[in-house]
C-alpha positions as CSV (number, residue, x, y, z in Angstrom):
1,X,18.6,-25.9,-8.7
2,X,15.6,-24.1,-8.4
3,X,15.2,-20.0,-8.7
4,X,14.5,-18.2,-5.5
5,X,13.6,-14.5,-5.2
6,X,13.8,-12.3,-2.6
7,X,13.3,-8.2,-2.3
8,X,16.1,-6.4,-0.7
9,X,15.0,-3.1,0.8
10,X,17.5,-0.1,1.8
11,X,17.8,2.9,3.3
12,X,19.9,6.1,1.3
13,X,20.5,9.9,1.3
14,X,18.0,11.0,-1.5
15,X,20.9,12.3,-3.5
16,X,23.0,8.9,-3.6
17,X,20.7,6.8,-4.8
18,X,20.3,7.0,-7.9
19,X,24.0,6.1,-8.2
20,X,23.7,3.3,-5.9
21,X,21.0,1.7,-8.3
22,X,22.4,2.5,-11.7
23,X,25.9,1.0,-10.1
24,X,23.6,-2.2,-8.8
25,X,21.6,-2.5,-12.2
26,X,24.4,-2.2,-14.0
27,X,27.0,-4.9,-11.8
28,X,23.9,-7.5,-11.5
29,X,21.4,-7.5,-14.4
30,X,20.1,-11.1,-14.3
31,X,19.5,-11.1,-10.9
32,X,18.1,-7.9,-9.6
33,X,14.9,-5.5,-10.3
34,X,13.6,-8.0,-13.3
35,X,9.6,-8.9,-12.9
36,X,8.6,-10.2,-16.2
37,X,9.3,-8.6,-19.2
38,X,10.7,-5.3,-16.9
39,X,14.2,-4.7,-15.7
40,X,15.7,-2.3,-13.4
41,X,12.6,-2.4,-11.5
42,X,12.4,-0.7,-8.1
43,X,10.3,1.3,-5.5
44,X,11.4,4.2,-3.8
45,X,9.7,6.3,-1.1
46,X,10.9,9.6,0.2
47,X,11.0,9.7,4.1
48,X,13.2,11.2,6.9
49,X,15.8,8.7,8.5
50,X,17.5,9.4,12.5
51,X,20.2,8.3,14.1
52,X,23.2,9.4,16.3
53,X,26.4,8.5,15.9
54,X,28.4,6.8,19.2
55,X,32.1,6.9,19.9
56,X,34.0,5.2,17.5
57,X,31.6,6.1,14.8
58,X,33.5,7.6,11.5
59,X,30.1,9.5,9.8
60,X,29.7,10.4,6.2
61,X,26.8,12.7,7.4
62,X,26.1,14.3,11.1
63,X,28.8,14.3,14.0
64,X,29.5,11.8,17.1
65,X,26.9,12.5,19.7
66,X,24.4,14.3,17.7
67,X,20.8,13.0,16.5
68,X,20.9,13.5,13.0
69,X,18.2,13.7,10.4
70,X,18.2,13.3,6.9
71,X,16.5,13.5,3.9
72,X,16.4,9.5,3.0
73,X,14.7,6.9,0.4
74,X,13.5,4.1,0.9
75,X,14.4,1.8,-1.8
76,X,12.5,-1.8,-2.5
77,X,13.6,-3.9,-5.4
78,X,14.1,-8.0,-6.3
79,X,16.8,-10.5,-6.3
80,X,17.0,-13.5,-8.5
81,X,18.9,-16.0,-6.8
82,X,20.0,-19.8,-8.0
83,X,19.0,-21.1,-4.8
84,X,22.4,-21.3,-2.3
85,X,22.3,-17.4,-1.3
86,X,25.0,-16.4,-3.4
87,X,23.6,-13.7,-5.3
88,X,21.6,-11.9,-2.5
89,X,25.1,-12.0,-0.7
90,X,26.6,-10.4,-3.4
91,X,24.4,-7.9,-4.2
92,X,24.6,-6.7,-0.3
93,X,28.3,-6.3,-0.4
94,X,28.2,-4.7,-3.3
95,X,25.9,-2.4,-1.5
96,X,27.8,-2.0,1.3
97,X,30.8,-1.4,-1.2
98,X,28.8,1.5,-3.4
99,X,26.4,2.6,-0.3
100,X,27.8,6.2,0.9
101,X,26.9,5.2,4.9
102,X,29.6,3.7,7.3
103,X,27.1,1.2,8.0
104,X,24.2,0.4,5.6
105,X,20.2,-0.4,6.8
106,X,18.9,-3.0,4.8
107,X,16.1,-6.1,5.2
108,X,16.4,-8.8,3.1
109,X,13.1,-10.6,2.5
110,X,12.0,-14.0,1.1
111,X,9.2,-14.1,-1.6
112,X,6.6,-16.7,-2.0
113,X,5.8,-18.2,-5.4
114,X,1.6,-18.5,-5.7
């Protein structure tokens, strides 16, 4: 079975996520944030995230009907995975488990080995 990597990228308030990745680093690390001889690897980039809750929302932030904005990173960082998708599904969950947001904004991406 051969290694495949991929870079997960999410969305977070600024003051959760450093909690999110020590939680991550700490539950997973073989498989994410290692490139070479580094671990716990990751980029984050300050930014302001939107979005309005509908009816039937339950918000940790903002209130139904109202555009919202918050103060948001945007957080870039590896998966190591043996090749059936296992590990990049668990490290989402795990996410979505630790991730203070009713629903989560991620991209998962496949790398290329040159």
């Amino acid at each position: 079975m051969s290694l495949s990597r991929f870079k997960l990228v999410f969305f977070s308030p600024h003051n959760s996520t450093r909690s999110i990745l020590d939680h991550l680093f700490k539950k997973f690390p073989q498989e994410l944030g290692k490139i070479g001889q580094y671990e716990q690897c990751a980029f984050i980039t300050r930014g302001t995230g939107q979005f309005k809750p509908v009816l039937g929302a339950n918000p940790t932030i903002g209130s139904v009907g109202e555009l919202e904005h918050v103060e948001e990173d945007r957080v870039e960082l590896v998966i190591d995975d043996k090749g059936n998708n296992e590990e990049v599904k668990n490290a989402i969950q795990e996410l979505k488990n630790v991730h203070p947001y009713e629903e989560v904004a991620y991209d998962v991406y496949r790398l290329e080995n040159f």
